[in-house]
N, CA, C and O atoms as a Tripos MOL2 file, in Angstrom:
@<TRIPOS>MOLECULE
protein
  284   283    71     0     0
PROTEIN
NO_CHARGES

@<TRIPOS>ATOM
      1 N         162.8610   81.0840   62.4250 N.3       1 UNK1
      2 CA        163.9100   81.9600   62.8980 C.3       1 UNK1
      3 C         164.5960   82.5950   61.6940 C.2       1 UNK1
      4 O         164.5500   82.0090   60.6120 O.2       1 UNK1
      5 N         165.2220   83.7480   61.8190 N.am      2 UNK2
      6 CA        165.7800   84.4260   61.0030 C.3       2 UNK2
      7 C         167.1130   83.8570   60.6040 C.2       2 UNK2
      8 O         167.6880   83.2600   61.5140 O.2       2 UNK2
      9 N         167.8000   83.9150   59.3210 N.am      3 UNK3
     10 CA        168.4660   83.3610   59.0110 C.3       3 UNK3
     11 C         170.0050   84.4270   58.8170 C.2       3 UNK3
     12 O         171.1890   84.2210   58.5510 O.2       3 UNK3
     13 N         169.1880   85.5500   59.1100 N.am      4 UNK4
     14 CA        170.7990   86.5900   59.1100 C.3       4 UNK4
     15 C         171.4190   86.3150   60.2810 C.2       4 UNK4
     16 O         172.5540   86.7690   60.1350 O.2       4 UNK4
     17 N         171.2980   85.6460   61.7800 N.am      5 UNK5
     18 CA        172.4950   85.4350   62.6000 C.3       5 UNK5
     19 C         172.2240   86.5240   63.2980 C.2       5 UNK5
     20 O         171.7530   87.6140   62.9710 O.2       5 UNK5
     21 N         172.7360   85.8950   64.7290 N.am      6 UNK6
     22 CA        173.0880   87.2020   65.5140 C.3       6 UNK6
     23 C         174.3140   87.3080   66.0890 C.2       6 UNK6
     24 O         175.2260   86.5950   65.6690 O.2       6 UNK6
     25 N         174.4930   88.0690   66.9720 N.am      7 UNK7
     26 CA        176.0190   88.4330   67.7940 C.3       7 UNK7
     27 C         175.7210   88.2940   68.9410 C.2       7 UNK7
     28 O         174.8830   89.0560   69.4240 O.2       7 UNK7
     29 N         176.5300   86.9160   70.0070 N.am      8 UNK8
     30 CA        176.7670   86.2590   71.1780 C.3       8 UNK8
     31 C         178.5300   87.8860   71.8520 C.2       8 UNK8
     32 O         179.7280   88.0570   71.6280 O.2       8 UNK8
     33 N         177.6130   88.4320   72.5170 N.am      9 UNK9
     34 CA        178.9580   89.2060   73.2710 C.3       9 UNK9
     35 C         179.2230   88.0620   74.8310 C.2       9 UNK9
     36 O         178.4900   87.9240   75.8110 O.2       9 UNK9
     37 N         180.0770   87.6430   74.6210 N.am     10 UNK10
     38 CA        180.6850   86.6670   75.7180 C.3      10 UNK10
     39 C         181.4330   86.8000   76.6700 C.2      10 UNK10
     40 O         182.2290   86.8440   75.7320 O.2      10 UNK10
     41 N         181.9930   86.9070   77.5530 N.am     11 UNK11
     42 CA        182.7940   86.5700   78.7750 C.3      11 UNK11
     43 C         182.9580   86.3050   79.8710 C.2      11 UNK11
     44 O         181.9430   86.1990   80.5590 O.2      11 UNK11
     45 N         184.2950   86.0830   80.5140 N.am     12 UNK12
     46 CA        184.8150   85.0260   81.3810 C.3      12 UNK12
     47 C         184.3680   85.9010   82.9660 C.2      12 UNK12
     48 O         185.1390   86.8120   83.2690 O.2      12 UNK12
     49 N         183.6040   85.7290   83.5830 N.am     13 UNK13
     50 CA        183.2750   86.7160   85.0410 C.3      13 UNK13
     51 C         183.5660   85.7890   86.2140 C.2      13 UNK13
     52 O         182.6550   84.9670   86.3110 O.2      13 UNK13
     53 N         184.6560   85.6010   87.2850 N.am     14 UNK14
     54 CA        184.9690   84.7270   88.5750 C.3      14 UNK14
     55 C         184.4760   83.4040   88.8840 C.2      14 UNK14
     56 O         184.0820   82.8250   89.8960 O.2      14 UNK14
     57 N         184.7440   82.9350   86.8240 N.am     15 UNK15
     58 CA        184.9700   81.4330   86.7070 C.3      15 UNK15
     59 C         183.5670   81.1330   86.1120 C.2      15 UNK15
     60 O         183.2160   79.9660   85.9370 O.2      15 UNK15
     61 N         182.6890   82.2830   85.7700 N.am     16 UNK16
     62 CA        181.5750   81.7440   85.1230 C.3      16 UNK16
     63 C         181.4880   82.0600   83.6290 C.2      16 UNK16
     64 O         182.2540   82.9710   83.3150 O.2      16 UNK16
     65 N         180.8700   81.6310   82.7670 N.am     17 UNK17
     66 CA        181.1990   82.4330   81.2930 C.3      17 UNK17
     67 C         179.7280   83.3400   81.2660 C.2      17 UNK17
     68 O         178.9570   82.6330   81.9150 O.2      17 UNK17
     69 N         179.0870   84.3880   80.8870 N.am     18 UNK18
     70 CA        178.4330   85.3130   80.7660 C.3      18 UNK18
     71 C         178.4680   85.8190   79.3470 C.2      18 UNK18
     72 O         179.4330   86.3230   78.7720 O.2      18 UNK18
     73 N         176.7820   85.5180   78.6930 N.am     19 UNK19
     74 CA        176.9590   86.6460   77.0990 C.3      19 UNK19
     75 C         175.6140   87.0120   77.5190 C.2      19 UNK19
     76 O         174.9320   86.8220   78.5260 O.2      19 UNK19
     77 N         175.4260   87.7650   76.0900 N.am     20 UNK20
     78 CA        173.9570   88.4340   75.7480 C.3      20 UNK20
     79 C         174.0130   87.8900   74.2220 C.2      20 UNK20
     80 O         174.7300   87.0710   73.6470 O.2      20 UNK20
     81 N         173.0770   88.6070   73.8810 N.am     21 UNK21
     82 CA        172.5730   88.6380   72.1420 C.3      21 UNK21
     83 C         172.1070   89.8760   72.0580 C.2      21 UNK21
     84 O         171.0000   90.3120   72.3730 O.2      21 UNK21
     85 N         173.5360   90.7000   71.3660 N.am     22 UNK22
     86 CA        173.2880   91.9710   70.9650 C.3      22 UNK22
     87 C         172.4090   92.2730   70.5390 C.2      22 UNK22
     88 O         171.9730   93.2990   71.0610 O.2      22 UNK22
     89 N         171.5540   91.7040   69.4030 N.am     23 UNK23
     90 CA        170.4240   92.7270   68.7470 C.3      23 UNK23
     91 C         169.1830   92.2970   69.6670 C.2      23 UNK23
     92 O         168.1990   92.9910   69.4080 O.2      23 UNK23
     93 N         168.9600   91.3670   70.6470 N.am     24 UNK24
     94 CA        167.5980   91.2410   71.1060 C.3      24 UNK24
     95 C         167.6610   91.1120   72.6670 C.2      24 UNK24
     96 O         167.9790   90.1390   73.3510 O.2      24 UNK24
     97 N         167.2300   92.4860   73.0680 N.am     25 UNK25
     98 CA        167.9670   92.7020   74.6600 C.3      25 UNK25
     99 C         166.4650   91.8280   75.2960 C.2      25 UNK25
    100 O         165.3760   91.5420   74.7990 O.2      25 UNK25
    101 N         167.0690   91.6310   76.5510 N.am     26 UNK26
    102 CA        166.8190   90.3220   77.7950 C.3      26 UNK26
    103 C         167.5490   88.7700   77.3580 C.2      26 UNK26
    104 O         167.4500   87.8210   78.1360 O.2      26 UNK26
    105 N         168.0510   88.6810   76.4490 N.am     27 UNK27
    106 CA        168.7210   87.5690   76.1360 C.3      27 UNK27
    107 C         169.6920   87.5160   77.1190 C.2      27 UNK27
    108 O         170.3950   88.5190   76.9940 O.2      27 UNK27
    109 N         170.1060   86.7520   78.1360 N.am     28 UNK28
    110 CA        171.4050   86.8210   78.6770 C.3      28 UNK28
    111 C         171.4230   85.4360   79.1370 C.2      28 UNK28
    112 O         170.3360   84.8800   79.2950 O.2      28 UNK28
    113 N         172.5070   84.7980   79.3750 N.am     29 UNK29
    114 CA        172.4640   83.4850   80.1320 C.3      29 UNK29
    115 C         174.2820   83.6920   80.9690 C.2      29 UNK29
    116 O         175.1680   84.5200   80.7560 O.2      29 UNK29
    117 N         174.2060   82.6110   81.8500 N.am     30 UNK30
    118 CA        175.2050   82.6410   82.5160 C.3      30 UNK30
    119 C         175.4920   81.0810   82.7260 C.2      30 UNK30
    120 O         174.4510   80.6360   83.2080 O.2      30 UNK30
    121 N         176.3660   80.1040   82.5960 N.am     31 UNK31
    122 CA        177.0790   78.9610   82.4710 C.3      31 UNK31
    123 C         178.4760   78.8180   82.9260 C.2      31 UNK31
    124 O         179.3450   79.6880   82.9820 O.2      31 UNK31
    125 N         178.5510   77.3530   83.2950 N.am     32 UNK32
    126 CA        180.0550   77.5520   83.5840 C.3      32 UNK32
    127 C         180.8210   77.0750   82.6880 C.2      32 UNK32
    128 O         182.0110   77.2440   82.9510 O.2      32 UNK32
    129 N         180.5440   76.3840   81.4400 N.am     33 UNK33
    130 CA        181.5370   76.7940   80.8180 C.3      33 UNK33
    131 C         181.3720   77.5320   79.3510 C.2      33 UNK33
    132 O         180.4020   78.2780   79.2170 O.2      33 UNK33
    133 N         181.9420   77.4200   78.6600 N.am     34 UNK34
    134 CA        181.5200   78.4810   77.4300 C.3      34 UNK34
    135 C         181.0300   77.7420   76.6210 C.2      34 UNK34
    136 O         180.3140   78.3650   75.8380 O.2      34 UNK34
    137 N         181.0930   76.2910   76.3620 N.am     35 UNK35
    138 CA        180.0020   75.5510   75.0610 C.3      35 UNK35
    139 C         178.3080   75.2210   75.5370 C.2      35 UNK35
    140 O         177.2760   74.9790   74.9100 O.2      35 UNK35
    141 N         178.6860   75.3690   77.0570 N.am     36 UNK36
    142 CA        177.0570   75.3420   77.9190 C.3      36 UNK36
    143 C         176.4780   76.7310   77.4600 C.2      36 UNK36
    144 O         175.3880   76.9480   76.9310 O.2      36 UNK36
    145 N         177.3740   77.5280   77.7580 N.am     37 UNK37
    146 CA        176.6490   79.3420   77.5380 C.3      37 UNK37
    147 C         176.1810   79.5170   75.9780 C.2      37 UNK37
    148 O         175.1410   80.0520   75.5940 O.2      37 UNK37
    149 N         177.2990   78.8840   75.1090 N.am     38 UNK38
    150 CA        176.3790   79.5650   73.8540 C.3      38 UNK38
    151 C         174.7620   78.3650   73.7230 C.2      38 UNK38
    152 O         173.5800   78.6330   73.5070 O.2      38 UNK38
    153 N         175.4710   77.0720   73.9710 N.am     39 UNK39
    154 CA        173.7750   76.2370   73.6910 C.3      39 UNK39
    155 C         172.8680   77.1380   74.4530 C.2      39 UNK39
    156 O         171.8110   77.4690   73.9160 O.2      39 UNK39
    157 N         173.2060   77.6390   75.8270 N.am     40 UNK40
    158 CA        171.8140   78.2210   76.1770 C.3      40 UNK40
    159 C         171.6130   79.3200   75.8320 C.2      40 UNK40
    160 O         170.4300   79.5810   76.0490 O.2      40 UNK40
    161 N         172.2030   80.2540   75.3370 N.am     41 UNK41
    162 CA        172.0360   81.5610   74.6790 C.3      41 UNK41
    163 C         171.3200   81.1110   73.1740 C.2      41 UNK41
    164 O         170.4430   81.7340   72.5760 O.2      41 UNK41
    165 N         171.8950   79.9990   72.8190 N.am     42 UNK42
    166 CA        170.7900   79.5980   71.4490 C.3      42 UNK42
    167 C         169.6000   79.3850   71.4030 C.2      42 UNK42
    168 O         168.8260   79.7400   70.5140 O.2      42 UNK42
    169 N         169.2180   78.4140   72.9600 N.am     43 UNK43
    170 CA        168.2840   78.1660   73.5540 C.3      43 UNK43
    171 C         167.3460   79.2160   73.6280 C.2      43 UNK43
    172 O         166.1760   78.9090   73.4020 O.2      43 UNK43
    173 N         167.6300   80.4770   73.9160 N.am     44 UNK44
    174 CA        167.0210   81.5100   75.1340 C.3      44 UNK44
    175 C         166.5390   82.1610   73.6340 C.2      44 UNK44
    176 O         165.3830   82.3440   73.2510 O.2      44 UNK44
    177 N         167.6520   82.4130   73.0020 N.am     45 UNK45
    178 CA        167.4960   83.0640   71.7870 C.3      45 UNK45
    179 C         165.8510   82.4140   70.9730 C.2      45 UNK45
    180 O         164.8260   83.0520   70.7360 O.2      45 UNK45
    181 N         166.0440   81.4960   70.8120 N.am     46 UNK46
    182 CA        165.1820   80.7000   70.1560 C.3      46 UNK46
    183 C         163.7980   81.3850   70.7500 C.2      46 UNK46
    184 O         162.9550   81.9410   70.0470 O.2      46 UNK46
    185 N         163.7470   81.2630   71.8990 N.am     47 UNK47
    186 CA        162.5320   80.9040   72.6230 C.3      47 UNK47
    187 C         161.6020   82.5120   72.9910 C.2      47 UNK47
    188 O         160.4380   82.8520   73.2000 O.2      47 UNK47
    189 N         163.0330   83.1830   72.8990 N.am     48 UNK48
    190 CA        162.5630   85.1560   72.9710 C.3      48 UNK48
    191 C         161.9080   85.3210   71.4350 C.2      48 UNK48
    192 O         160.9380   86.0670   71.2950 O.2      48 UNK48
    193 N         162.3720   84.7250   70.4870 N.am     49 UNK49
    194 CA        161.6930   85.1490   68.9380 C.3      49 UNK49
    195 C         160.5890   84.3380   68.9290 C.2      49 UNK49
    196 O         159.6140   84.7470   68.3000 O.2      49 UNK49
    197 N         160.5070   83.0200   69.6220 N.am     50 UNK50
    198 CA        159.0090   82.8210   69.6620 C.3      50 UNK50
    199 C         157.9040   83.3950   69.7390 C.2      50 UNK50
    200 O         157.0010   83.6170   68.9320 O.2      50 UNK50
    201 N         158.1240   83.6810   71.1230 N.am     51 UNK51
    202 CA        157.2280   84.7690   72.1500 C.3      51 UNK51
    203 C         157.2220   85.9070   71.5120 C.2      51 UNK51
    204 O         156.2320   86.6220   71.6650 O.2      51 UNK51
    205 N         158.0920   86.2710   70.8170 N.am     52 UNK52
    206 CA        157.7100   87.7430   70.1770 C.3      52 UNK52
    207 C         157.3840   87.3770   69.0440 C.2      52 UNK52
    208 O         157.1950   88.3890   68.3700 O.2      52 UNK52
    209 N         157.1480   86.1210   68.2380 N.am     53 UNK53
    210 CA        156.3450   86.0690   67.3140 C.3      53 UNK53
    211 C         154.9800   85.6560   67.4750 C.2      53 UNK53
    212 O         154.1290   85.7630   66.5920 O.2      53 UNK53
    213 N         154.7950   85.1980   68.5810 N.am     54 UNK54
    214 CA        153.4290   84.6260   68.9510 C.3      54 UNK54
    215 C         152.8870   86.0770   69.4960 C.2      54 UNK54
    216 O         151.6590   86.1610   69.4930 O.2      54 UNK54
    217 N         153.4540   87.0010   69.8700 N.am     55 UNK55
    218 CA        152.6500   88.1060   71.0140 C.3      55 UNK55
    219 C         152.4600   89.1540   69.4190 C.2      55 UNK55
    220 O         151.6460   90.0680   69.5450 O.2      55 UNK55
    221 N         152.9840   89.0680   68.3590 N.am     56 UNK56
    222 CA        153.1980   90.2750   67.4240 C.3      56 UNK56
    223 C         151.5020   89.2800   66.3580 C.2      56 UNK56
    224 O         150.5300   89.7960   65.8060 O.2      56 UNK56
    225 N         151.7610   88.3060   66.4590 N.am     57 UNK57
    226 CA        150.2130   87.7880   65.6750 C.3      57 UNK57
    227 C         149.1520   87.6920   66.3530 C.2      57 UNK57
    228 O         148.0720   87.6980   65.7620 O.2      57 UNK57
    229 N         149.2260   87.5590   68.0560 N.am     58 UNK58
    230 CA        148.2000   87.8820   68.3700 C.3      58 UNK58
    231 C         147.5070   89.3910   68.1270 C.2      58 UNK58
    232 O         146.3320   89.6890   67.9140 O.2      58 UNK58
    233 N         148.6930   90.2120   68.2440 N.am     59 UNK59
    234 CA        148.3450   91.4870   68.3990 C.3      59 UNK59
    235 C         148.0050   91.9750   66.8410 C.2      59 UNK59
    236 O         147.4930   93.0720   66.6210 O.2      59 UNK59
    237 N         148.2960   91.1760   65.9500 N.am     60 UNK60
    238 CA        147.7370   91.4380   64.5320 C.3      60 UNK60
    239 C         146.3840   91.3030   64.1550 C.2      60 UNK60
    240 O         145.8250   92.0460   63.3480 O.2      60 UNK60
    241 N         145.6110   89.9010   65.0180 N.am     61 UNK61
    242 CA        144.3210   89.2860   64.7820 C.3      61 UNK61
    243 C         144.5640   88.8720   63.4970 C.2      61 UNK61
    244 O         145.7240   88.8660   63.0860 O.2      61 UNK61
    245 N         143.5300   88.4760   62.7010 N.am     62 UNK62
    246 CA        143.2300   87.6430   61.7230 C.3      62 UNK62
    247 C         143.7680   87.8700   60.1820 C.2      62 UNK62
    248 O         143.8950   87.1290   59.2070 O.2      62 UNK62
    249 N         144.0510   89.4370   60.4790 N.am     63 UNK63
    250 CA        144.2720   89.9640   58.8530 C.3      63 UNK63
    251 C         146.0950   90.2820   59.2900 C.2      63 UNK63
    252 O         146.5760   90.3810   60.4190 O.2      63 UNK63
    253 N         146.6150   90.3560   58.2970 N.am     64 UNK64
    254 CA        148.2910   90.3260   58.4530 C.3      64 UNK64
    255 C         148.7120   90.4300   57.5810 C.2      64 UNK64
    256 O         147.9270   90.1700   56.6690 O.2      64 UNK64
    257 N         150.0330   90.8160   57.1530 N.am     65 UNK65
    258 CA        151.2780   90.6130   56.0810 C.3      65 UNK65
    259 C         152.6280   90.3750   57.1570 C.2      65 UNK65
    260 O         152.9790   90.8390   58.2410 O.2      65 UNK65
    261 N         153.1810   89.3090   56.1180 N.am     66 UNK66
    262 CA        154.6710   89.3020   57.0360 C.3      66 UNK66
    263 C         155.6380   89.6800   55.6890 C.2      66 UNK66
    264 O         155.5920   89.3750   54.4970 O.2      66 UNK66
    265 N         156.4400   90.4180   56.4370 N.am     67 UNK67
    266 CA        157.7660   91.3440   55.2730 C.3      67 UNK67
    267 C         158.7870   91.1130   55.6320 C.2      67 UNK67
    268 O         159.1040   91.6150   56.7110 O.2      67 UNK67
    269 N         159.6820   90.3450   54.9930 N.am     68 UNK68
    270 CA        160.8250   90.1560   55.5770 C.3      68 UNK68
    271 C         161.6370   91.8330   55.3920 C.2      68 UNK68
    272 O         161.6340   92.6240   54.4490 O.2      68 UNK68
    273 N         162.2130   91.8790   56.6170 N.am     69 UNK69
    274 CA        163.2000   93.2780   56.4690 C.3      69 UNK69
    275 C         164.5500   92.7710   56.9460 C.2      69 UNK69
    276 O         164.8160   91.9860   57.8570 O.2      69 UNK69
    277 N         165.3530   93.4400   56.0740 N.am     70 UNK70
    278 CA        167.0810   93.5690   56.0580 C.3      70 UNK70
    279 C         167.6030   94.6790   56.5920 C.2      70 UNK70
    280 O         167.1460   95.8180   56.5050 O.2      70 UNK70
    281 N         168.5890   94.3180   57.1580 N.am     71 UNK71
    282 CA        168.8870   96.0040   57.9150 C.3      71 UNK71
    283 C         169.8790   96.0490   56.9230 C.2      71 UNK71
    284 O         170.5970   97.0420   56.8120 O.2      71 UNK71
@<TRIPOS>BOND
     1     1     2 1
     2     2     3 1
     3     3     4 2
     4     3     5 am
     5     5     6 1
     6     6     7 1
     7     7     8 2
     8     7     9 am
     9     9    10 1
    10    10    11 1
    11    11    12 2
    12    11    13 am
    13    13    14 1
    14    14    15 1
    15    15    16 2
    16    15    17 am
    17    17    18 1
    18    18    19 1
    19    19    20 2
    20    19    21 am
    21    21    22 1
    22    22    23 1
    23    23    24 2
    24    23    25 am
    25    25    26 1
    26    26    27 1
    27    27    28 2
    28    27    29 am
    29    29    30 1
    30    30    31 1
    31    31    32 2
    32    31    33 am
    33    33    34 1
    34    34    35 1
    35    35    36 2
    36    35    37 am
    37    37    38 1
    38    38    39 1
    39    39    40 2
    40    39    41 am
    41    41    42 1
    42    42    43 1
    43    43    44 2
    44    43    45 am
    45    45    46 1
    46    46    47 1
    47    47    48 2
    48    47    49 am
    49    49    50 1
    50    50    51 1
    51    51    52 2
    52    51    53 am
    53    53    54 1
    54    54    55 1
    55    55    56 2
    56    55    57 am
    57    57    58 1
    58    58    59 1
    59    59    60 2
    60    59    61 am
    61    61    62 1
    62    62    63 1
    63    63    64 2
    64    63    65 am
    65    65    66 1
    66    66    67 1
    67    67    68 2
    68    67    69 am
    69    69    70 1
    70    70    71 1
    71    71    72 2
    72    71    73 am
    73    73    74 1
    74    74    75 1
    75    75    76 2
    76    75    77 am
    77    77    78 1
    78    78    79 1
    79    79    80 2
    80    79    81 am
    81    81    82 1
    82    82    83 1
    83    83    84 2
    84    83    85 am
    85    85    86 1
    86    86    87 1
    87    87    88 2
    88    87    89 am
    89    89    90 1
    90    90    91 1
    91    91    92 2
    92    91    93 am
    93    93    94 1
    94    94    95 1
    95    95    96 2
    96    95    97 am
    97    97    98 1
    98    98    99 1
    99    99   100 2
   100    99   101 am
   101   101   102 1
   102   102   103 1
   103   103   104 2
   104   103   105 am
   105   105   106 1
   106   106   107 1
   107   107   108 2
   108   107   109 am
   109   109   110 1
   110   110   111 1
   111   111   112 2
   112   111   113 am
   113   113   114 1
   114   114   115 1
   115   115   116 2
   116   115   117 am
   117   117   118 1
   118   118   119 1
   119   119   120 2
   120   119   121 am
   121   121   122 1
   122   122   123 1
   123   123   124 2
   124   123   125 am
   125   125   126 1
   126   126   127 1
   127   127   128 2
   128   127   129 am
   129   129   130 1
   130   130   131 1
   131   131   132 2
   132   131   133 am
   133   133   134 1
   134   134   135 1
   135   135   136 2
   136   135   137 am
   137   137   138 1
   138   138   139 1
   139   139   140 2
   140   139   141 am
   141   141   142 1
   142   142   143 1
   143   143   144 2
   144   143   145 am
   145   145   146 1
   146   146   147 1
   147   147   148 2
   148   147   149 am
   149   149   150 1
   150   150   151 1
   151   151   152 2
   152   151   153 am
   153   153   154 1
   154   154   155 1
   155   155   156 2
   156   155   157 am
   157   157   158 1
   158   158   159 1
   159   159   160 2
   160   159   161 am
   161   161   162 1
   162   162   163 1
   163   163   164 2
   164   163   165 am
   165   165   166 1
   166   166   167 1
   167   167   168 2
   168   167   169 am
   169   169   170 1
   170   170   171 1
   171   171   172 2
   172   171   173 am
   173   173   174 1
   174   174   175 1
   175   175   176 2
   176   175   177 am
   177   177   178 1
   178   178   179 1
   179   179   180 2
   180   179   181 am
   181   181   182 1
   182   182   183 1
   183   183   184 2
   184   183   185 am
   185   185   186 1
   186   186   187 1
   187   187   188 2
   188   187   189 am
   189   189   190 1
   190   190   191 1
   191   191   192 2
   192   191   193 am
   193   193   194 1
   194   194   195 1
   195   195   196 2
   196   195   197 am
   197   197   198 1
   198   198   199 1
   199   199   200 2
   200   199   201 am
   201   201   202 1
   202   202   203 1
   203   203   204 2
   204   203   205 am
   205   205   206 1
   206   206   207 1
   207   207   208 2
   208   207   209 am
   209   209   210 1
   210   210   211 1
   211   211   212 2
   212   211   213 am
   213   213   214 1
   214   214   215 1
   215   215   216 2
   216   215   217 am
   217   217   218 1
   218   218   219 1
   219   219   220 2
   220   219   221 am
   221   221   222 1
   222   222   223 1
   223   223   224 2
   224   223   225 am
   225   225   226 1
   226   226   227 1
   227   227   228 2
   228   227   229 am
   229   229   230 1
   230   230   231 1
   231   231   232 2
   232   231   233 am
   233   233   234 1
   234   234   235 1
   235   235   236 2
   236   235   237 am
   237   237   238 1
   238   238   239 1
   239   239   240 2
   240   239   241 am
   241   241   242 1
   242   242   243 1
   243   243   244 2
   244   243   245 am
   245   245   246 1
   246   246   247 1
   247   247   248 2
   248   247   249 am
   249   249   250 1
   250   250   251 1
   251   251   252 2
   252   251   253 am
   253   253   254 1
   254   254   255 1
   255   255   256 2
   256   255   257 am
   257   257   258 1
   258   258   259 1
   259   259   260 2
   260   259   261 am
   261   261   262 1
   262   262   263 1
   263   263   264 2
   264   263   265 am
   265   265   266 1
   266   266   267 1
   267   267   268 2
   268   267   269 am
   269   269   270 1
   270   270   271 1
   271   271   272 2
   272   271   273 am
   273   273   274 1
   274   274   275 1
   275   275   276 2
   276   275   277 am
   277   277   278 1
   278   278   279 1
   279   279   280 2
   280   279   281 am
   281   281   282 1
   282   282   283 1
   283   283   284 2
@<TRIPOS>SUBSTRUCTURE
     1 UNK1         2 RESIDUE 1 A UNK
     2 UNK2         6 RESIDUE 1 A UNK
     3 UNK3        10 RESIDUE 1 A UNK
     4 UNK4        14 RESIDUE 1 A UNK
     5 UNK5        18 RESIDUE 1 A UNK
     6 UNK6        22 RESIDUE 1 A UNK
     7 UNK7        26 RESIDUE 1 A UNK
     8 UNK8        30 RESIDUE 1 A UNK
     9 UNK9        34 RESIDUE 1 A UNK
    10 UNK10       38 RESIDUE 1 A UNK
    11 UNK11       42 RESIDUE 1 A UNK
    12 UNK12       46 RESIDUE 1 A UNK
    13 UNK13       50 RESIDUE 1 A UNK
    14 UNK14       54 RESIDUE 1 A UNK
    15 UNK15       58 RESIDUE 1 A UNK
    16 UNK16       62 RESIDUE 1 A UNK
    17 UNK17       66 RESIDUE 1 A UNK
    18 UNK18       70 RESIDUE 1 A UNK
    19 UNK19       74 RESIDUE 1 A UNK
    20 UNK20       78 RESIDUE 1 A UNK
    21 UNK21       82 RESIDUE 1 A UNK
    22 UNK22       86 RESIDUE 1 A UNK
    23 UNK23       90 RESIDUE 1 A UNK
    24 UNK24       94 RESIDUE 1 A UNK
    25 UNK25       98 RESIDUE 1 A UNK
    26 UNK26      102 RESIDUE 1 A UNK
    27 UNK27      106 RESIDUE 1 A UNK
    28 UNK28      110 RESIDUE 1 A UNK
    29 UNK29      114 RESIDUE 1 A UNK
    30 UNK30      118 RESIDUE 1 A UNK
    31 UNK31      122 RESIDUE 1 A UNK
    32 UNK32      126 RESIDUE 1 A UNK
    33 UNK33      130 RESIDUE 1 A UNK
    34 UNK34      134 RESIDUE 1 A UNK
    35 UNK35      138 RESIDUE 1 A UNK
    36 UNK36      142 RESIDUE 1 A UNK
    37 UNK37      146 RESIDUE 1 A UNK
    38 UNK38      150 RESIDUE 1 A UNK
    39 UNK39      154 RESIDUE 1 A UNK
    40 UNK40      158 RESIDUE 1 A UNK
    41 UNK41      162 RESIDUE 1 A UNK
    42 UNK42      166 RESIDUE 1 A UNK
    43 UNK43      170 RESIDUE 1 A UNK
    44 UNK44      174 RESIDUE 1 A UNK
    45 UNK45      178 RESIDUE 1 A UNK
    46 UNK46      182 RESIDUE 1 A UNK
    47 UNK47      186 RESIDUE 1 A UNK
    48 UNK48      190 RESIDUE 1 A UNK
    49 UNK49      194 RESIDUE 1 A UNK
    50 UNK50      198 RESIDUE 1 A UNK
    51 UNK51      202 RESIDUE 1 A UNK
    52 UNK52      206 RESIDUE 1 A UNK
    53 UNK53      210 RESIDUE 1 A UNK
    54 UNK54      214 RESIDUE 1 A UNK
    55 UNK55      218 RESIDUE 1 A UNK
    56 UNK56      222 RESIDUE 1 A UNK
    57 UNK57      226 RESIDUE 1 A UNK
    58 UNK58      230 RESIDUE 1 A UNK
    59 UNK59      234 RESIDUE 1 A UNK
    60 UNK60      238 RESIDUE 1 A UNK
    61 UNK61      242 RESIDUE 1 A UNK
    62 UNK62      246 RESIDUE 1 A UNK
    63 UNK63      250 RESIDUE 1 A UNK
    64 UNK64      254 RESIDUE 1 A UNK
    65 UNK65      258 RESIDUE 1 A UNK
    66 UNK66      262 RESIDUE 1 A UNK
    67 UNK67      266 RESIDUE 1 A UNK
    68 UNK68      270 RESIDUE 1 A UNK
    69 UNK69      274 RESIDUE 1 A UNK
    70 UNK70      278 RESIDUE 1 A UNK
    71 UNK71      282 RESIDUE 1 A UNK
């Protein structure tokens, strides 16, 4: 996982807590309280950069470079 961090946008919706993860859209989770929401937004987080690292090497095949980029 990347080590620059991301941004949890959070809030309170008719008693449930609700975020995303700004830079990597489908991330969303919904919890009831707010230390459940970020573990599973860490969770979810985790598991979306998997899958998009496993689907980006398949789609590389055998030959590759990995580059780290900084925005």
């Amino acid at each position: 996982m990347s080590t620059t961090g991301y941004t949890a946008i959070i809030t309170r919706d008719d008693g449930w807590w609700i975020g995303w993860i700004e830079e990597i859209p489908g991330v969303n989770c919904q919890e009831e309280t707010r230390e459940k929401l970020l573990k599973s937004l860490t969770e979810a987080l985790s598991e979306a950069i998997e899958m998009n690292r496993s689907d980006a090497l398949s789609a590389a095949g055998d030959s590759y470079e990995e580059i780290a980029i900084t925005p």
